[in-house]
N, C-alpha and C positions, 0 to 999 in steps of 0.2 A: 657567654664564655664559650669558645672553640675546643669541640673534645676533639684527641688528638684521632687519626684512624690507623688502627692497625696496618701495616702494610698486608697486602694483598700475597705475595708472593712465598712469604716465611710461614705464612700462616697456612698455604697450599702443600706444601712442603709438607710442613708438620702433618698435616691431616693423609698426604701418600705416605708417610714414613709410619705411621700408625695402623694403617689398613696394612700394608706389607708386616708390619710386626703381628700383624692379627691373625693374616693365613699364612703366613711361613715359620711361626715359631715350633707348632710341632715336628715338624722336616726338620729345621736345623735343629734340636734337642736333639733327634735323633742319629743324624749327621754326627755332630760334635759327641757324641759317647760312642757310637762305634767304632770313629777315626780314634778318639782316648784311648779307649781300650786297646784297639790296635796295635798301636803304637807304644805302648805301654811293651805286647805281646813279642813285638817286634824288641823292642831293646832287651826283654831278659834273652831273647834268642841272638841278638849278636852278643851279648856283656857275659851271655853264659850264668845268668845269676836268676832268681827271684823262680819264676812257674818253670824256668828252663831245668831247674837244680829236680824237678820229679818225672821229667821226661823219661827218661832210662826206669826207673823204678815200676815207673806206673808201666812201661810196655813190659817190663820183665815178668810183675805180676800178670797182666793180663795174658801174656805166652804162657806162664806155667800153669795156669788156669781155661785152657783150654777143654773143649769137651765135642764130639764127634757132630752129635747134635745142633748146639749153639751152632759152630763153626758154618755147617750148612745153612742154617737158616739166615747167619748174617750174611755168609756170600751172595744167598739170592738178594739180600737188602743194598750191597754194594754195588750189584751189576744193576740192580732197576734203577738203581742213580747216580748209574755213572755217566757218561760222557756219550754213550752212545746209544745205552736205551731212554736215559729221560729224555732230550732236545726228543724225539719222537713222541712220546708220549706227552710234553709241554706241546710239541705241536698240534697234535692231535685233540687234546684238551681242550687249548683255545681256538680251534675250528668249531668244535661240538658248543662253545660254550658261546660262540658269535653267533652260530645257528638256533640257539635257544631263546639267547640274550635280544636278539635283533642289533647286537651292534657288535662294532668290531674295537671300540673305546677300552674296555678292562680288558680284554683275552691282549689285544696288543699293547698296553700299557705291561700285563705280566712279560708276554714274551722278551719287551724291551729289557725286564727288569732282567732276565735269564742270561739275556747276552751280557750287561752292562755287568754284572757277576763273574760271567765267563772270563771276560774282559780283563776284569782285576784278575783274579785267580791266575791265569795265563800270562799277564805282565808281569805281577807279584814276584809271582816263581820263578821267573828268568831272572830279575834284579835281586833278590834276596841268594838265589841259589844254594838252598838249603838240602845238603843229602838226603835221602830216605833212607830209615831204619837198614841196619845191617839187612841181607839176605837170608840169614837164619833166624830174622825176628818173624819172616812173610809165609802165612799158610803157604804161597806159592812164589817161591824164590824168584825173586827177577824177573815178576810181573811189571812193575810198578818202574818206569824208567825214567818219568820226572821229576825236578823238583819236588821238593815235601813241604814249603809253606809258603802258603797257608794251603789245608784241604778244601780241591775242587770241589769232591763229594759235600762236605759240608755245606758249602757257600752255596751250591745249589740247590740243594735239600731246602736248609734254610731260608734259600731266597725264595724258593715255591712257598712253599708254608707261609710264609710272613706276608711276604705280598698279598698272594692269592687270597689269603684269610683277610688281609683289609681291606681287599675291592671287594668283596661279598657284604663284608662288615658296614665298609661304603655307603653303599648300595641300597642295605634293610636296616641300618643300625638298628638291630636287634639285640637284647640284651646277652640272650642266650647263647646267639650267634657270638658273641664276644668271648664267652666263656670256651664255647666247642674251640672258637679259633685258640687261643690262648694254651689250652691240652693237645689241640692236633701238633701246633708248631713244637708246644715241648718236646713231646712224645716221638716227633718224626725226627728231629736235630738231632735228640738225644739218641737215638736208633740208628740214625746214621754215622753220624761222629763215633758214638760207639763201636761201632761195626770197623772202622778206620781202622781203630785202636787195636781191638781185639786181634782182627787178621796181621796186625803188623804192620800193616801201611805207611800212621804217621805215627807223629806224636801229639800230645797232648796241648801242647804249644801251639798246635798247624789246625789244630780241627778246632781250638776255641779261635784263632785267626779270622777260620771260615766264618766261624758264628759273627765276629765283629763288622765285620764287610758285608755280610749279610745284612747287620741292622743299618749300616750305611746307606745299604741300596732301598730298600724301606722307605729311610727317610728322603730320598730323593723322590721316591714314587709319591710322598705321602707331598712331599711340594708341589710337587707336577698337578695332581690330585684338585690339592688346594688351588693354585693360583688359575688355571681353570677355571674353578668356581668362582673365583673372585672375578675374574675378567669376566665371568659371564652374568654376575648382579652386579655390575658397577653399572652406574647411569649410563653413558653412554652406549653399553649393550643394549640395558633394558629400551633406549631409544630406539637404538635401528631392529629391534625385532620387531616380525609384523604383529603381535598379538599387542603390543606395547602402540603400534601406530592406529590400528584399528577403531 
């Protein structure tokens, strides 16, 4: 009796369509909830409804709680990350860190991620064109002449920290390393975003913006990352390398 044979072609299929679900699924999980959130973020901000309804509140308390102190030390936290002293010191970073590293693969995989952030943040704000707080919200009145969502500061902040902690993470997957990352990223987002707020800058609505685009770019890096690796133990690789021909 004749067993039938499976065709050839459905069955190759299925086995690409399974490796692609194997290294792309935590890039797109991550993709698909920070676009969510986003846009979630984005509709209470045009409908005027939902996180939009404590925007005013939450800056009003933060202005009347103001303190001589605070105020200084967040300003130094807004100018180290803002627009003109980070790109410097992200530059700087990943020079020193290609110099250490021997390779130029993470420090330019981060910088990518820096721009592809800026990216957003600077289209974002031109199509959304969202005002910035009154000028009596801003330690300094009529500093701040763009758009207000989503926050640059944030999206940048956040995108160092998240990236950078997972090409390290990467790298040693180290357990501990997981953890440090995990506290630095909160700790720096929440410091920065805060900082926003506090000085008057945005709102509430613009600086969690940054944070969702931030894990956006993440999970792009974290695809990139992956199929990478995957192109580089697929057979075919493993063939044309010389340790493989030897």
């Amino acid at each position: 009796m004749e067993q039938q044979s499976t065709p050839a072609g459905p069955v190759r299929a299925a086995q690409v369509a399974g490796n692609v679900v194997r290294w792309a699924w935590p890039g797109v999980v991550l993709v698909v909830l920070g676009a969510v959130a986003f846009g979630g973020l984005y509709d209470a901000v045009r409908e005027q409804d939902d996180l939009w309804l404590v925007d005013d509140p939450i800056l009003e308390w933060m202005v009347a709680h103001r303190s001589a102190g605070l105020t200084t030390f967040l300003t130094v936290v807004t100018t180290i990350f803002g627009p003109f002293v980070l790109p410097v010191l992200v530059a700087v970073g990943a020079l020193v860190w290609a110099r250490v590293a021997g390779t130029w693969w993470e420090p330019g995989l981060l910088v990518g991620a820096m721009a592809l952030s800026t990216v957003l943040s600077v289209s974002i704000k031109a199509l959304v064109a969202r005002p910035r707080p009154p000028d009596d919200s801003m330690v300094v009145p009529g500093i701040e002449h763009t758009f207000s969502f989503p926050s640059g500061h944030t999206i940048g902040a956040a995108t160092l920290v998240l990236v950078g902690g997972y090409l390290l993470w990467h790298r040693h997957h180290s357990g501990r390393l997981l953890v440090v990352w995990a506290v630095v990223s909160l700790a720096v987002t929440v410091v920065v975003a805060g900082s926003r707020l506090y000085l008057g800058y945005h709102f509430l609505t613009d600086v969690l913006a940054g944070v969702a685009l931030a894990v956006v770019v993440l999970g792009v890096v974290v695809l990139v990352v992956r199929w990478r690796e995957a192109q580089s133990s697929s057979p075919r690789a493993r063939r044309a390398s010389p340790s493989a021909s030897a």
